[in-house]
N, C-alpha and C positions, 0 to 999 in steps of 0.2 A: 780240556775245555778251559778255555781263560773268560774270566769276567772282570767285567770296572769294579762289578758290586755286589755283595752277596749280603741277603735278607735272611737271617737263623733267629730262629727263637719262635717260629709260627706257631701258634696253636692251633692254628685250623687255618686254609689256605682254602677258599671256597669262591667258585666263577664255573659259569655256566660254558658248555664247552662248544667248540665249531660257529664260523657264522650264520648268517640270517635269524631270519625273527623266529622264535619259538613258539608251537600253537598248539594250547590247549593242555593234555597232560604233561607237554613238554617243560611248560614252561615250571615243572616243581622237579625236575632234572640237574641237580646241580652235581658239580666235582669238590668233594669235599676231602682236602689231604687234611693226614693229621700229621702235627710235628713236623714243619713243614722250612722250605728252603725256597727263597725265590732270587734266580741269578740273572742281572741286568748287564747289556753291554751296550756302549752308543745309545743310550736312553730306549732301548729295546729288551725286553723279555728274553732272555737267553735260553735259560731254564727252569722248570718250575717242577718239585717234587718232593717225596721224603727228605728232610734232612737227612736222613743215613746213608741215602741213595747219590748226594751229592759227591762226587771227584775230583772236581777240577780245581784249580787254583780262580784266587781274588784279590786285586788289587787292595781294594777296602772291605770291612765286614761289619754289618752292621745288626746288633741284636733285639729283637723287638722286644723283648722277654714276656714272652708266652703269651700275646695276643693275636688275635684274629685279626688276618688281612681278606678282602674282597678287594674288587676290582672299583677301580672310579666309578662314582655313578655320574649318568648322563643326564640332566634336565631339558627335556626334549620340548618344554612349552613357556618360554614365560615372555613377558611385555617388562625388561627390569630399567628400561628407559623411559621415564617421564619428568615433570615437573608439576609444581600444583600439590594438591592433596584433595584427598574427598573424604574427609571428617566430618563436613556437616552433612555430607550425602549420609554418612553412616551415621549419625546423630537423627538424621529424619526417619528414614529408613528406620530403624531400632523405635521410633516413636510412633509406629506405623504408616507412613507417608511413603505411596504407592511410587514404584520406581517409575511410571509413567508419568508420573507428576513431577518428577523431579526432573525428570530429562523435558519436560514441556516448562519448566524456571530456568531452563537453562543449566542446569546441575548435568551430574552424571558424566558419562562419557565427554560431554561436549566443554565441562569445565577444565578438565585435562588435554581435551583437542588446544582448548582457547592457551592455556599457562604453557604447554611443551613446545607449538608451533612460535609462540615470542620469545622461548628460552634462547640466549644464544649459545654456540654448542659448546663453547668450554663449562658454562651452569650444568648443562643435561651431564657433559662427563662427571663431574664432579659430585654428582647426585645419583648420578647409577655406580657409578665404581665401587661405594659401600655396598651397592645392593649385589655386585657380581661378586666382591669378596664374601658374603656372610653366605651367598649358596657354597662359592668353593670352599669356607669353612664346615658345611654341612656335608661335607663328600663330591661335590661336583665338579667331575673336573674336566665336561665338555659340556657348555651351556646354549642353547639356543636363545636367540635374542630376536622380539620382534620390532617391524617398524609398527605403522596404524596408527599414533597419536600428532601424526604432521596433516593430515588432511591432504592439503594441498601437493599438488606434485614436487614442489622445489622443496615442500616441509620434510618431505618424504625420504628425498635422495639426502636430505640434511639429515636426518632423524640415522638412516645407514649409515653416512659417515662417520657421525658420534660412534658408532656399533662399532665400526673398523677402527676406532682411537682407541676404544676400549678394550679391544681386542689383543691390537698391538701392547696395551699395558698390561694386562693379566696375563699370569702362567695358564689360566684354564684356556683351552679350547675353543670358543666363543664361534656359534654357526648362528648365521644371520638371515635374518626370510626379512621380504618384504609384505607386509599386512595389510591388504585393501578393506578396511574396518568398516566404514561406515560411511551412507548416501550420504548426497546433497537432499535436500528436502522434496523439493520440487523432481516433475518427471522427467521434464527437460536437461534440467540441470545431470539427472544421474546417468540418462540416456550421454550425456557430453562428456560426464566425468568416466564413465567406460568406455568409450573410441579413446578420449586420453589417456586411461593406463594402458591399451593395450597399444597403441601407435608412438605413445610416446613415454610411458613413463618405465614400463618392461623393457623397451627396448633399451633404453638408458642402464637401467640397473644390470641389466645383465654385460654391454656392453665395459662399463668400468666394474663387471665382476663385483658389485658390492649385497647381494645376496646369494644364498644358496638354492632357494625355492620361493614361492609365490603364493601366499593362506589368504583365503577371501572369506568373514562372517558371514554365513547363511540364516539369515534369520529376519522376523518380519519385522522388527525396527530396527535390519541392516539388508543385507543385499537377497533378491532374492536369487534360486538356484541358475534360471535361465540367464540372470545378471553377468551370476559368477561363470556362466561355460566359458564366452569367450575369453573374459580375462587368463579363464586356467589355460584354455588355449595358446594365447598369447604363450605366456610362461612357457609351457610344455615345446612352442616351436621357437624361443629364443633357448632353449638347450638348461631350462629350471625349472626342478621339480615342483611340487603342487601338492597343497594342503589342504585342510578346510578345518575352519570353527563351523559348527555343524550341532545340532541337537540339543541344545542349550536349553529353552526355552519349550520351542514349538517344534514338529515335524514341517516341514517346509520345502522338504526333495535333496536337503544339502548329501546326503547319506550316501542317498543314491548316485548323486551326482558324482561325485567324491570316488565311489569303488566303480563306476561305469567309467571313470579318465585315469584310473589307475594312481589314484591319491599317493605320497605316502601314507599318509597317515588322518585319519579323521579324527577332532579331538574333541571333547568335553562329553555330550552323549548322554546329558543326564536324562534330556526326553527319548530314548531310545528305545524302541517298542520290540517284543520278541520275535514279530518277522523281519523284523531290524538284526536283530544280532543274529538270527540265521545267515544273512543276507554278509555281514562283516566275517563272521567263520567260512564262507565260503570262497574268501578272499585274500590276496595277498597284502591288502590294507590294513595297516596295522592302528587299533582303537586307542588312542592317548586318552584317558581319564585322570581327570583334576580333582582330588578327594577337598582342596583346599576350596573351592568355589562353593562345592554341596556345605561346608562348613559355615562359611563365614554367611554365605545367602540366605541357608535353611534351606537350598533344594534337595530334591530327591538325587542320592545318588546316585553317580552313573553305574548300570548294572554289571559291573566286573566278575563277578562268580558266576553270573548266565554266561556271559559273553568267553571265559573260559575254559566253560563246562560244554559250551558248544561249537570250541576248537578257536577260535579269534586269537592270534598275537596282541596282548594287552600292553601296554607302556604306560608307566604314570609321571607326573611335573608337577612343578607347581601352580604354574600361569600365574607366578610373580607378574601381582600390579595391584594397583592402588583402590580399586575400586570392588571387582568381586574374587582378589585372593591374594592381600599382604601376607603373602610367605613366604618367609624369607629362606626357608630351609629346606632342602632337597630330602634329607633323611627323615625330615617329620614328614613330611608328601608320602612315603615311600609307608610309614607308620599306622599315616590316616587310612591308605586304602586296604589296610589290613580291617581296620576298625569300621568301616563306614561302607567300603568297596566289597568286600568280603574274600580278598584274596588270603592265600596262605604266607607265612613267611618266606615260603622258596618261591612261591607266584612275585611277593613284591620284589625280590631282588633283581627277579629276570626282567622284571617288568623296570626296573630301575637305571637297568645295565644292558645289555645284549641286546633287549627290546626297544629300550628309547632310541639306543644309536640306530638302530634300524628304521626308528620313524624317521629320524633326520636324514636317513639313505646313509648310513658310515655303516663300513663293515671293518672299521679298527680300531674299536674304541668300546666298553664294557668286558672287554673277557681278559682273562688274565694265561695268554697262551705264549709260545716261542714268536718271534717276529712282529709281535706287537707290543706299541708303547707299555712302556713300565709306569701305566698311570696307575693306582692302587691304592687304598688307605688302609691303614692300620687303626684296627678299632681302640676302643678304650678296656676292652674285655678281653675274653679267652673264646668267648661265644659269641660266633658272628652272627647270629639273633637278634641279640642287643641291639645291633643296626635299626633294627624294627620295631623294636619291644619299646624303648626308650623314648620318653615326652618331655617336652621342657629342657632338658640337660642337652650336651651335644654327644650320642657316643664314640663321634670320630676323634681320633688321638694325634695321628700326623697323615696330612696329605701327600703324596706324592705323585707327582708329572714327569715324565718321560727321564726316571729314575733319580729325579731331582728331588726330596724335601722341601715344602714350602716353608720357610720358618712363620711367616703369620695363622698357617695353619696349626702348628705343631702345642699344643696344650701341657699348657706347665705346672708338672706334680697332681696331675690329675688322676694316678692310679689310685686304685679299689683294694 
């Protein structure tokens, strides 16, 4: 066996094994080598096993010395394209000043509709590119990106394209949804603005290929369920999968909607009630939970230990953005819903890895097997725990994409 490259010096070489999503007791199933060897060829996984057990020859060799490697993590939710700020929304808010009050000044969501749809798109690259490096610093190194801050239909296909510039610049990964965020006010208006995504702004996007799926807010100061069918429809018959923000707030049917059109993934779920997570374990929809939103808001978190104790494939993100989750870091997401979420540490990796690529619908990307990208990090430890254990500090040591080293990832003189 010939390799480009060969990884020695693992202390632990741990990825959850086989595709599709993992549910329930599965998801605390992991492959844990110790002393471990990982051999990349053509920016693919060759082989992965005991150090002792290795034979074959390697171009290059390269020694971690005795840290823990896992697999890339996947950030399966985040909005990392904006302009604007909402400081003073968080200054109001923090001084009691009701989020419906603030969205009726004109605040809130709608100050970042107003700043991103005037950005021109070299400003928005230039303002998200920090934010898609400091996730692939945190481990991520396939990142979902939404649109939703364009409003408008032309803001929209703009808001993509930036996604696709950015794309093409970063080594990570970068899968792109289209975000039908928020009504026009009026009933008219929102009735006109649904025949227009579905006649003409899906068909556009999927035509020049510039998302992968289609996430519509369910909620009652955004769209409601019956709003969102035909859009997801749309979507579903121009050949793009279908999301939904869903649960957030109020129950409002998004849930339901969502696992009756075969979602991938329904996300947030803080209001999610237990005939509710019956109803997602009984399904091939996979529950994306935001631990940074319940943080920064003060909501209830989403029920993650019902929902895995009642067999649900869990996934967790950040929902990078500016309003209800500046987090910028994949590995603290993955930390928080150990703490807040109440999964285990072998729950959050899966849910970080194997699971989020499944929300996105990838089945080659989280696991660290033959024939798949040699995307993987190498911790700062011996104990790939630390991944989860860890606040404030980063425990990721060097990234790695399709057996390549990022050097902006790579942390210098960082050892313990």
């Amino acid at each position: 066996m010939k390799a480009d490259l060969l990884i020695r010096g693992i202390s632990q070489l741990v990825t959850a094994e086989s595709p599709g999503p993992k549910h329930g007791a599965a998801m605390r199933q992991l492959r844990i080598i110790e002393h471990a060897s990982l051999a990349v060829s053509d920016g693919k996984i060759l082989w992965a096993g005991p150090e002792s057990d290795w034979s074959g020859d390697a171009a290059a060799v390269v020694d971690v010395g005795r840290r823990a490697v896992v697999p890339g993590l996947v950030d399966p939710h985040t909005h990392a394209v904006w302009a604007g700020d909402r400081l003073a929304d968080f200054d109001a808010r923090i001084s009691g000043v009701p989020y419906e009050r603030i969205l009726a000044s004109g605040g809130g969501i709608w100050s970042t509709i107003r700043a991103t749809a005037s950005a021109p798109a070299d400003e928005l690259i230039r303002l998200a590119k920090p934010r898609i490096d400091a996730l692939l610093r945190s481990g991520a190194t396939t990142i979902e990106v939404k649109s939703g801050y364009g409003f408008s239909l032309d803001a929209e296909i703009a808001m993509l394209q930036v996604i696709r510039a950015l794309s093409d610049a970063s080594p990570a990964r970068i899968v792109p949804t289209l975000l039908i965020h928020v009504p026009p006010k009026s009933a008219a208006d929102r009735a006109a603005c649904v025949s227009d995504v579905c006649q003409t702004l899906v068909p556009e996007v999927a035509r020049q290929k510039l998302a992968a799926a289609v996430d519509v807010f369910i909620e009652k100061e955004a769209w409601s369920a019956a709003e969102a069918e035909p859009i997801l429809a749309s979507a579903r018959q121009h050949g793009l999968a279908i999301k939904l923000h869903t649960e957030q707030f109020h129950r409002v049917g998004g849930l339901e909607l969502g696992l009756r059109m075969g979602a991938l993934s329904v996300d947030h779920l803080e209001a999610c009630v237990a005939e509710q997570v019956a109803l997602i374990a009984c399904s091939k929809t996979v529950a994306t939970i935001l631990p940074g939103v319940s943080l920064h808001l003060g909501l209830p978190p989403a029920p993650g230990r019902a929902l895995i104790d009642a067999g649900a494939a869990v996934a967790v993100g950040t929902d990078l953005n500016p309003g209800s989750s500046p987090l910028f870091s994949t590995a603290t997401a993955l930390a928080l819903s150990i703490r807040l979420n109440g999964l285990t540490a072998q729950e959050a990796l899966v849910a970080g890895t194997v699971n989020a690529a499944c929300a996105l619908g990838l089945d080659d990307a989280g696991r660290l097997e033959p024939g798949l990208p040699a995307d993987f990090l190498v911790l700062d430890g011996s104990d790939w725990r630390e991944l989860v254990y860890t606040l404030g500090a980063n425990p990721v040591r060097e990234v790695w994409i399709r057996g390549v080293s990022i050097p902006s990832c790579t942390a210098e003189g960082s050892g313990r």
